[in-house]
N, C-alpha and C positions, 0 to 999 in steps of 0.2 A: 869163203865159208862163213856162214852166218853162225853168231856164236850160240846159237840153240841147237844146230846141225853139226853133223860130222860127217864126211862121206869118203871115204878109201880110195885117193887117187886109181885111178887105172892101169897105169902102164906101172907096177910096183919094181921093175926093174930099175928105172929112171929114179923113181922114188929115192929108193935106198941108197945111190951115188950123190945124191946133193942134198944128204940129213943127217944128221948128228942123232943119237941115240940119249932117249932118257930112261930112269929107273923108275917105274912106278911100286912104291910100298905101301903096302895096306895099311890105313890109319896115318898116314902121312904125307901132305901133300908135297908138289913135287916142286922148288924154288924156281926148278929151270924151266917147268911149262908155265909156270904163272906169270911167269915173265914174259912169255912166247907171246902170253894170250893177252897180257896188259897191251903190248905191243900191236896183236890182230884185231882186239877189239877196238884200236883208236878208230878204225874204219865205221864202228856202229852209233858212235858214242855221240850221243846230242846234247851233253850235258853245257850249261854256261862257260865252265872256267877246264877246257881243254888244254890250257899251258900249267895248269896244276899237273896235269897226270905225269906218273912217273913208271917207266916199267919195273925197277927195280925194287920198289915199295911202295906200298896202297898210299894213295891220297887220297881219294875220292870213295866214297861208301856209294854212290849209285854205280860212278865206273865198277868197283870191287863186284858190286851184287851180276853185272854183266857179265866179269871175269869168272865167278865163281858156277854161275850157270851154264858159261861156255864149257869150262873144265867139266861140271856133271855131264851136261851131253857127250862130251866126247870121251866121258867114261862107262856112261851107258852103252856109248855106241859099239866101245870095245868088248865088254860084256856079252852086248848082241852078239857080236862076230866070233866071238869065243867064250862059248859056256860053260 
């Protein structure tokens, strides 16, 4: 997953046996996907100093800026699929 995309596994059966469930609240984000995404994003992340990044707390303002437009996407995407 590229962290500008989202796209809804296929088989959602499989899906749902090997994930863990989060809350999403409006006007608050969410500690546990941001973590997920600091995490997905180290796959994107070109930045110098890669042994700075932390999942558990922002180091990095360009990683963050990645992190945070992953998370929009994939709250758009949700959005999209349910209006």
């Amino acid at each position: 997953m590229h962290p500008n995309t989202f796209e809804w596994p296929e088989d959602e059966e499989d899906f749902n046996t090997i994930t863990s469930g989060i809350q999403l609240k409006h006007g608050r984000l969410s500690v546990e996907l941001l973590a997920y995404l600091r995490a997905h994003c180290l796959l994107f992340f070109e930045g110098d100093d890669i042994c700075n990044v932390r999942v558990t707390v922002p180091t990095d303002v360009d990683y963050e800026i990645i992190v945070i437009k992953a998370y929009r996407a994939m709250l758009d995407k949700f959005k999209e699929l349910n209006p």
